[in-house]
C-alpha positions in Angstrom: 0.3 46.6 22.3 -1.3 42.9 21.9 0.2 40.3 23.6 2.6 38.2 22.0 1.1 34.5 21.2 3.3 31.8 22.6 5.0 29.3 19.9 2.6 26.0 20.0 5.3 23.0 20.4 2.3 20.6 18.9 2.1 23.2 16.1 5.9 23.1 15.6 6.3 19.4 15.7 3.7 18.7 13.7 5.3 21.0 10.5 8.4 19.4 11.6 7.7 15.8 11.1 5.3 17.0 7.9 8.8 18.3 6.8 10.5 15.0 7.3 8.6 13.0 5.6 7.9 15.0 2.3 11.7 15.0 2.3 12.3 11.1 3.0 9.6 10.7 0.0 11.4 12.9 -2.2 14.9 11.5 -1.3 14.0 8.1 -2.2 12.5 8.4 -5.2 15.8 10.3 -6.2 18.6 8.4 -4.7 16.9 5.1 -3.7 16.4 3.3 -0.4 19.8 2.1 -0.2 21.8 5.2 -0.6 19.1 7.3 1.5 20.5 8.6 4.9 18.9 10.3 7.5 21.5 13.1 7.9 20.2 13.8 4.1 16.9 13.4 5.3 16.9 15.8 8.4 19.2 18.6 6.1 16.7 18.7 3.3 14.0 18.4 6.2 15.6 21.5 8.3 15.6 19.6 11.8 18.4 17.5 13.7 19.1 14.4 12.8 18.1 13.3 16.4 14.8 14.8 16.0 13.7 12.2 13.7 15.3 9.4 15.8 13.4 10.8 18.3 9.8 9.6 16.5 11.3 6.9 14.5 13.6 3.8 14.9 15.4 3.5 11.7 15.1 4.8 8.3 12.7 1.9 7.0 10.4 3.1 9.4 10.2 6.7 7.8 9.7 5.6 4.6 7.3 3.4 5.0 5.4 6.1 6.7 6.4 8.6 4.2 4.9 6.3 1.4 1.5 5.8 3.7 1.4 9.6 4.0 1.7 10.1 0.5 -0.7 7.8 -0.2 -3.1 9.3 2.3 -3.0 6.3 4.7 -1.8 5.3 8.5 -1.0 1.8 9.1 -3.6 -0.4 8.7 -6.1 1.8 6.9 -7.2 -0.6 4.1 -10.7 -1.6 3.2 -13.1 -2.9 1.1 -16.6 -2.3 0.3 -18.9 -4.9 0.5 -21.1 -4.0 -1.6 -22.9 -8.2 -1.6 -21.7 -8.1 -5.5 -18.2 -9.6 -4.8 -16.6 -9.2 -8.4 -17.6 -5.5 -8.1 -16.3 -4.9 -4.8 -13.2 -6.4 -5.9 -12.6 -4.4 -9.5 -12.7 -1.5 -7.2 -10.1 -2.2 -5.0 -7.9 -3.5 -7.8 -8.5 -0.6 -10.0 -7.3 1.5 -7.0 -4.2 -0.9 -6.3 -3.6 -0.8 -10.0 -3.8 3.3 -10.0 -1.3 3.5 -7.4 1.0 1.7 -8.6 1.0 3.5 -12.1 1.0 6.9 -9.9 4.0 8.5 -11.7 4.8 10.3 -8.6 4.4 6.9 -6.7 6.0 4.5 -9.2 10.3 5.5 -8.4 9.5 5.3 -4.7 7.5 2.2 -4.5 10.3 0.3 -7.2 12.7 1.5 -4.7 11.3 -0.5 -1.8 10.3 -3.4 -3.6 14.0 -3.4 -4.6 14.9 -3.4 -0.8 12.3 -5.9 0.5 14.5 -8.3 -1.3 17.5 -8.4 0.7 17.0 -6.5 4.0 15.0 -8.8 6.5 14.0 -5.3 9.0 12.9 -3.4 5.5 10.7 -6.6 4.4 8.9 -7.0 8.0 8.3 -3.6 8.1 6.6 -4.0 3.8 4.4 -6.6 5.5 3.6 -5.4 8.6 2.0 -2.0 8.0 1.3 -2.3 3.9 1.0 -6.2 2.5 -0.3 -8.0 5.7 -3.3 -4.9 6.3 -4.1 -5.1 2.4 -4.2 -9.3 2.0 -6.0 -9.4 5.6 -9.1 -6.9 4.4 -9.2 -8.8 0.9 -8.9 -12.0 2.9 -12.0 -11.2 5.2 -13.8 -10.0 1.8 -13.3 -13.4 0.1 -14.5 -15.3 3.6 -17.7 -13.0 3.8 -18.6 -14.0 -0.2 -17.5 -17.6 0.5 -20.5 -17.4 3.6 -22.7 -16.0 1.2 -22.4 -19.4 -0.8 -20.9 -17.0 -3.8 -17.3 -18.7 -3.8 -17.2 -22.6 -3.1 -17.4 -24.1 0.3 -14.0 -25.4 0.0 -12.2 -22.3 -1.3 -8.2 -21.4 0.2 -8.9 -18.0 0.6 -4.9 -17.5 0.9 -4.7 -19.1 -2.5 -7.4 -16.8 -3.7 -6.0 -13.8 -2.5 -2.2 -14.5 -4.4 -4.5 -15.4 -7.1 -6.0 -11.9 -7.4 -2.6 -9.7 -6.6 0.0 -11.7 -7.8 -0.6 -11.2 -11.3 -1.2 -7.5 -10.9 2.3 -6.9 -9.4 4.0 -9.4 -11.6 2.7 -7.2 -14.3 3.8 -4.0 -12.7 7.1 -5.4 -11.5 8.2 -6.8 -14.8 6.7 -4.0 -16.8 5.6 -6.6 -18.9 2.3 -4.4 -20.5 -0.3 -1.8 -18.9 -1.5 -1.9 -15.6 -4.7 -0.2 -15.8 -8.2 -1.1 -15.3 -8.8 -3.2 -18.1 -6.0 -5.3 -17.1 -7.3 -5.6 -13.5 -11.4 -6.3 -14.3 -10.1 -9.2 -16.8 -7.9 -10.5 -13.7 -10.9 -10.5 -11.2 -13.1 -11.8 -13.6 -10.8 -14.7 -14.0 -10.1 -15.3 -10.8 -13.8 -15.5 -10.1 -14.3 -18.5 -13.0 -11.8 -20.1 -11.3 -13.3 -19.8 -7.7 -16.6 -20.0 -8.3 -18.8 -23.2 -8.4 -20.9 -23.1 -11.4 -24.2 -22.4 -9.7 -22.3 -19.2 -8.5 -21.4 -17.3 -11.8 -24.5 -15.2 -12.0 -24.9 -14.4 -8.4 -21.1 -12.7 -8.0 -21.3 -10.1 -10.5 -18.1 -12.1 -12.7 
């Protein structure tokens, strides 16, 4: 007779917290953030409710990595190419930003903590600590590496320029005002770029 394997507890934990956050993703696409519990998240998940207190602080902090699982992401893991054509390297990333949030299976979930960013301080540092701030820093240190390159002017407020290339793309999306698809976003960053670039610029950043 073979000898029995022992359980592997890494094994085991690992399914366990893959089973909490597929059902912290699913739960708050279908009740909201606000009415989401973790009691509801451990029983859909199969494991005590202390388990998942046991990995994570509060409930914002499963979400959020729920929502970075789902979108195949750990804190932090944002980049962009750099490519030395800036408006290039930029209609990638904004066709990718503009793709996830059209994601029908992202669209409920992502509304839902938006809708909570708005009026729970915790929820809102944890949006910018490990989603915003990683995304507006890599865009940030883009912008600085093409303003070097003498492709934006020497004077350009990269801060400015980065609300310049997102903000209209989620006021879009967050007002549902038309589509939010990759025409949209190559006529944003080739606006932006006019707007940045000194005149002796144009041809050289690919607007």
């Amino acid at each position: 007779m073979a000898p029995r394997t022992a359980p592997d507890p890494a094994r085991r934990s690992e399914r366990a917290r893959s089973a909490v956050l597929a059902a912290a993703y699913e739960l708050v696409s279908e009740v909201g953030f606000g009415r989401l519990t973790i009691e509801a998240i451990a029983a859909r998940a199969g494991v005590g409710k202390q388990t998942i207190y046991r990995w994570w602080p509060s409930k914002g902090a499963v979400v959020f990595d729920a929502f970075l699982a789902a979108n195949g992401r750990q804190d932090g893991d944002f980049s962009l190419p750099d490519s030395g054509d800036l408006g290039a390297d930029l209609r990638i990333v904004l066709r990718l930003s503009a793709d996830d949030l059209t994601d029908p299976t992202l669209d409920r979930t992502y509304r839902a903590i938006n809708a909570e960013v708005l009026g729970d301080p915790a929820v809102q540092a944890e949006y910018r600590t490990r989603l915003l701030d990683p995304l507006l820093n890599v865009t940030r240190d883009r912008l600085r590496s093409a303003r070097e390159a003498g492709q934006l002017a020497p004077d350009t407020d990269l801060d400015f320029a980065v609300e310049l290339l997102y903000g209209p793309l989620y006021y879009r999306w967050l007002h549902q005002l038309g589509p939010v698809d990759h025409d949209f976003t190559d006529r944003l960053v080739d606006a932006v770029l006019r707007a940045l670039n000194p005149p002796a610029a144009h041809g050289r950043s690919g607007a």
